[in-house]
N, C-alpha and C positions, 0 to 999 in steps of 0.2 A: 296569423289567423285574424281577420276580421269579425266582429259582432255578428248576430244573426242580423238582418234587416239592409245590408250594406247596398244590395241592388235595389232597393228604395230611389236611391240617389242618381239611378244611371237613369237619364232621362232622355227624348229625342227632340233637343229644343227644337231644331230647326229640321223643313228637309230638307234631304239630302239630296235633293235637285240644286238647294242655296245653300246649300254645305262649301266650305273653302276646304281644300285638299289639307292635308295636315293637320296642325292643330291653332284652334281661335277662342281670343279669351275675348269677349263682349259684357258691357256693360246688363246688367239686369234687375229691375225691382224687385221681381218676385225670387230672387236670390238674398239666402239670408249673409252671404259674405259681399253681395252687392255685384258680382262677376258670377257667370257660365263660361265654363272652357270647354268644347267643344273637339275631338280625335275624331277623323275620318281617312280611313283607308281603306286603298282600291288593292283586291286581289282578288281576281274570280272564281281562283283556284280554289281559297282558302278552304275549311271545313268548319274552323275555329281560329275567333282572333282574341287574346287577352291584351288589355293594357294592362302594364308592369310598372311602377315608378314610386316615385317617395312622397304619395297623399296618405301616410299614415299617423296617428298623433298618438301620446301619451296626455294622460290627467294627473296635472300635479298634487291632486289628493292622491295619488297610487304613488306616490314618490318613494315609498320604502319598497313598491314591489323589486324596484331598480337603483337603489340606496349602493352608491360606491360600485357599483358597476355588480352588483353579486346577487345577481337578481332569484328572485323566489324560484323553489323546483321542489317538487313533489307529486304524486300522483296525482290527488286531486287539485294542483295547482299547476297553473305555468305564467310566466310572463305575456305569453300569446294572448292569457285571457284579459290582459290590460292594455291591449295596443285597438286602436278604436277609427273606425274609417271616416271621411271628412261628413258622412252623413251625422254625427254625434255633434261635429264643430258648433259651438253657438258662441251668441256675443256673452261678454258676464262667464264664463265658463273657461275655467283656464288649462284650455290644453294645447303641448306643444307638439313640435315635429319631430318622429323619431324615426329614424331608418330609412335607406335612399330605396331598396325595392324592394318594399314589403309589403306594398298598397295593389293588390290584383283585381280587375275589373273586367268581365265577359262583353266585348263587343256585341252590335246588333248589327246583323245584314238585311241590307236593304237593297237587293239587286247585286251588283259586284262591291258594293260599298259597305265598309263596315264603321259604324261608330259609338262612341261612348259622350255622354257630358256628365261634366262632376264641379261641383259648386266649392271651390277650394278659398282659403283668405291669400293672403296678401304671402309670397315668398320664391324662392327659384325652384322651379323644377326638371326632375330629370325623368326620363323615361324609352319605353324602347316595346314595341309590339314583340308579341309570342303567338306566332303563325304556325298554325298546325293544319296539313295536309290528309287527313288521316285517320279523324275524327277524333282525335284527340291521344291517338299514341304516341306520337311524339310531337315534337315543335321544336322550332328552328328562332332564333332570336334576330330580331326584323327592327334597324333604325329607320327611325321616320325617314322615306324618301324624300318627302317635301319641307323637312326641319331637318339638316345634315349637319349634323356638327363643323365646324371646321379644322381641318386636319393639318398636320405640317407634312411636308411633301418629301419630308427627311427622313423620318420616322416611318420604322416598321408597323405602328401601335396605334392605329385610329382611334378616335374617339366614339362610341358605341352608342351611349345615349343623348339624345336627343335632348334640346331645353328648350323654355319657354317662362318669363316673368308673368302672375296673377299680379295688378296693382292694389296699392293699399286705398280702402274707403274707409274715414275716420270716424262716419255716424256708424257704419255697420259691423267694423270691425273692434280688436279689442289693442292697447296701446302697443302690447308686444307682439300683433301679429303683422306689423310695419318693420318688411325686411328691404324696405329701400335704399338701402345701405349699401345693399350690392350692386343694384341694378344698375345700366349702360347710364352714367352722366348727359343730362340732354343736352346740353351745349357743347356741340359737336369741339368746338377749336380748347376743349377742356379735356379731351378724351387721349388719351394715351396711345402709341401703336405697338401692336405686337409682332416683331418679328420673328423668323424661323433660322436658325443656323444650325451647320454643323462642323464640327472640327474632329481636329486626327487624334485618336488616343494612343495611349503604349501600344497595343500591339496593330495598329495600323490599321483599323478600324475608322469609320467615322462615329463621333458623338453627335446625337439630336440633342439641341435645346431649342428653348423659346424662351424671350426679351421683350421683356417690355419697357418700353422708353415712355416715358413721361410727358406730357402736353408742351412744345414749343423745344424739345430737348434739342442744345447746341452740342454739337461736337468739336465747336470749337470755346466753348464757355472758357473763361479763365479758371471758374472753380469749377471741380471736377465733380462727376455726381458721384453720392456711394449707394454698394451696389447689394441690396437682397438676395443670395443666393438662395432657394427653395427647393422641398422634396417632397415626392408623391409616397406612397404608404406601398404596403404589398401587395401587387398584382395589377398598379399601376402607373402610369405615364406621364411623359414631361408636359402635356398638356390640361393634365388633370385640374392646376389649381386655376387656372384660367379661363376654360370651359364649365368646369364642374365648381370649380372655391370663387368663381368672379372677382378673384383678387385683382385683378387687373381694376375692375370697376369699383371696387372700395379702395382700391389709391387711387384713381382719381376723384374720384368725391373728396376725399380730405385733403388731398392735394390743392384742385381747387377751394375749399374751405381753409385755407391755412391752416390747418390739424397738424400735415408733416410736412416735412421735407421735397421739395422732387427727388426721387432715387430711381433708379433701376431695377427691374427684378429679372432674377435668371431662374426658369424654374428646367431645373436637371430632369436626365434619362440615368437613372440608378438600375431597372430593372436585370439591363444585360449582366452586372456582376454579378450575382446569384447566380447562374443557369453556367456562366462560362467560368466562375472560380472554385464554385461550392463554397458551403459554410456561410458566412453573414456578407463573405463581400465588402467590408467596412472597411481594411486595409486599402484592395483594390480600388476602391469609390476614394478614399482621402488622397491617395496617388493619383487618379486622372483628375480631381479637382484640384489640386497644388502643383501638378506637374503640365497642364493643359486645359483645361476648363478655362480657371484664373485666367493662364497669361492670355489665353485666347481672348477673352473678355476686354482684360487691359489692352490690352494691343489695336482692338478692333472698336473700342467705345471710350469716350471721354470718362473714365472713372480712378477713384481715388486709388492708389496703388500701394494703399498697407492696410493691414487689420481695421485701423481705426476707423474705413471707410468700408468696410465687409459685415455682414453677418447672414447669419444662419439658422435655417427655421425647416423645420420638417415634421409630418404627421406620422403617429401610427408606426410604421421601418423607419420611415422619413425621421423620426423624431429618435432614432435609436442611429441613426447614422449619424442625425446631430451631436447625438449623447456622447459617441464616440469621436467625434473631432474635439468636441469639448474638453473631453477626460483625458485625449491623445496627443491633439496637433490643436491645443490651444491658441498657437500664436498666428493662426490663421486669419483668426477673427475676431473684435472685438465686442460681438452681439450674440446669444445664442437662443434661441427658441425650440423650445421640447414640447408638441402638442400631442396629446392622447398615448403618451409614454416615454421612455426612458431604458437605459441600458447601466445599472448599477456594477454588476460583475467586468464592467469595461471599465473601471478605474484598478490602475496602477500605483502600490506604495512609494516607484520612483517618481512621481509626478507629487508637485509642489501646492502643496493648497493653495499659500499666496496666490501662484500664478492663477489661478482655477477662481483667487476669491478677487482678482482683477478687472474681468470683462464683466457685461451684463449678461444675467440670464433669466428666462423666461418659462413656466412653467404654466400650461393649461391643460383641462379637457374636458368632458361634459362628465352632468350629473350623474349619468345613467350608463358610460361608457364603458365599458369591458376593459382598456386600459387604465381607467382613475385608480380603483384596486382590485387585483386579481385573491378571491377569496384565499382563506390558509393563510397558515404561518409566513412568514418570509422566506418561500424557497425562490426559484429561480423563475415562477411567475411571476411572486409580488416583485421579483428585482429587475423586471420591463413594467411595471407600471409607473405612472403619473407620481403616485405618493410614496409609494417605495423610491424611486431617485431623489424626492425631496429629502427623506429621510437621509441618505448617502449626502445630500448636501449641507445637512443641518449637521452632519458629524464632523464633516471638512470645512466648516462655517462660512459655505459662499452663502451668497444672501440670493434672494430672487423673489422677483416681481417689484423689487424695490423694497418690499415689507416681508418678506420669510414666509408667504401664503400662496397656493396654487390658487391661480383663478376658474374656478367652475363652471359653468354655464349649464342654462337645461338641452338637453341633446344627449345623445348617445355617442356613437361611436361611427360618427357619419357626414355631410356635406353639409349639415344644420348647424353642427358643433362648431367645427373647423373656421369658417366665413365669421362668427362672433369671434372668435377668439385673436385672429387676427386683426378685428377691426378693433380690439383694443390693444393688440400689440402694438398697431401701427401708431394707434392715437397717442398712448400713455408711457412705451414704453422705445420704440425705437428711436435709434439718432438720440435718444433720452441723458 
């Protein structure tokens, strides 16, 4: 739920005779983030068009409404009434991004064209039209035709929403609304390539993933890169952190800045065990990654070929599939990264602390995130949160983060949190 006053904001800067098809973020004075972004879509049919996406912020004076993830509820309360639309944004005023679609905005038709402009700061956005035929009894969910994500051709699982970068202006905005971090590297022969593959699983099957090779990568180098395996969360896909986390483009930035390493990143298709195993699927998933994934990798790319030259990072499921090779098939990987949760009840009495207090491990999520802590005592919620796993760690005494502390960030439980947290994984702690 947004503030009353929210269509204040939806403005028709341009017409839509000079309207560009899709969506256009243009320089503007009389914007107080210094940028107008611009949605224009053609459907004549329509009746009604909403933009959908993630221009919603939180104020870090409400920070206790969302304090460890257990946010306020009560009749005459809800967290809905703390969440605030980009028309609130100002400079001196510190609010951040919270949630990827929960920002909804009523198109304007103007002949077969429909559009919105919204005066957003500086960061990635995702979004996706909801086109309703019908006056508004239903609607059908509509990616931008002329902003199409890109998809691998492997994969059952396209990418749905739509993106687009607002740049950062340093008089107009405020220091942490510079999410340039992630954005495409502009020196093109700095920029990384993504490829698409798939390989045979156990039961004969193909696996989708996607690879990202690093700027001038030799397959013939003498030393071998090592390789990021990564996981997407529940309910989605091997393309997710690449399209949606621009992990891709925050290894290149630090890549190019001497920050890390070149390595590789494999980001996995986890979704099919659930549906074809039942249960969590985290047996299944450590089986095609040890039995297939891997060698497929080694075989087919210049990379290091033991633990020491692997690790493993996953959000949300992602980070509970992690938890579980961690807790299980330790000697897989010598790095482990748990973002926006953990899987406690996946440790086993036979399993060796030592071994466990060997590798690195990595523990993040956001301030306000539904995985940091799940309210109640320590039942079987708090034992997939963030700070419930640390706890499990603190009693088997691995260390993590280097200093025995999860690292927080402001964000919830969503594309805002995730993209920080690995941009300090990758700085301070991997290859570390």
């Amino acid at each position: 739920m947004l503030r009353k006053g929210t269509s204040l904001i939806l403005m028709m800067a341009l017409l839509v005779s000079v309207l560009s098809a899709g969506v256009t973020t243009v320089p503007d004075d009389n914007s107080p983030t210094g940028y107008t972004t611009t949605f224009t879509y053609t459907d004549p049919d329509a009746t009604n068009v909403r933009l959908v996406g993630s221009f919603t912020f939180y104020h870090n004076n409400d920070m206790h409404v969302f304090a460890r993830g257990a946010a306020v509820s009560s009749v005459n309360d809800s967290p809905d009434n703390y969440v605030y639309g980009p028309e609130s944004w100002a400079k001196g005023v510190d609010m951040r991004h919270i949630a990827d679609e929960s920002g909804s905005f009523d198109m304007v038709k103007e002949g077969d064209t429909w559009t919105v402009s919204l005066q957003l700061p500086c960061a990635s956005y995702l979004y996706t039209y909801r086109v309703s035929y019908d006056n508004g009894a239903t609607e059908v969910i509509v990616t931008d035709p002329e902003n199409v994500p890109p998809q691998n051709a492997w994969s059952m699982n396209p990418q749905q929403r739509s993106q687009f970068f607002v740049p950062y202006d340093a008089e107009k905005q405020n220091p942490w609304d510079d999410w340039t971090f992630l954005f495409p590297i502009e020196d093109e022969s700095k920029k990384g390539e993504i490829v698409y593959i798939e390989y045979d699983r156990a039961d004969g099957s193909k696996g989708p993933a996607q690879v990202y090779l690093p700027a001038g990568y030799d397959a013939s180098r003498p030393e071998p890169y090592k390789t990021l395996y990564i996981s997407h969360g529940s309910g989605g896909f091997e393309g997710d952190w690449f399209h949606q986390g621009n992990v891709n483009n925050i290894a290149d930035r630090l890549i190019a800045d001497g920050k890390v390493e070149p390595f590789i990143i494999v980001s996995v298709e986890n979704a099919v065990f659930v549906s074809s195993t039942g249960g969590t699927g985290f047996k299944a998933i450590a089986e095609d990654m040890e039995d297939h994934l891997i060698p497929y990798i080694e075989e087919n790319f210049n990379v290091v070929k033991d633990a020491s030259g692997r690790a493993m990072c996953g959000l949300s499921r992602g980070s509970q599939i992690t938890s579980y090779l961690f807790l299980r098939e330790t000697q897989l990987f010598d790095y482990y990264a748990m973002l926006s949760g953990g899987s406690c009840n996946l440790y086993s009495l036979d399993t060796d602390p030592a071994v466990l207090q060997s590798v690195n491990v990595y523990l993040g999520a956001g301030f306000s995130d539904q995985a940091l802590l799940r309210p109640g005592e320590f039942d079987v919620m708090t034992q997939s949160s963030t700070m419930g796993f640390s706890w499990l760690l603190d009693d088997l005494g691995v260390d993590y983060n280097g200093k025995g502390s999860i690292n927080i960030v402001p964000g919830a439980h969503d594309w805002f949190v995730w993209p920080q947290l690995v941009l300090d994984y990758f700085t301070n702690y991997l290859w570390k």
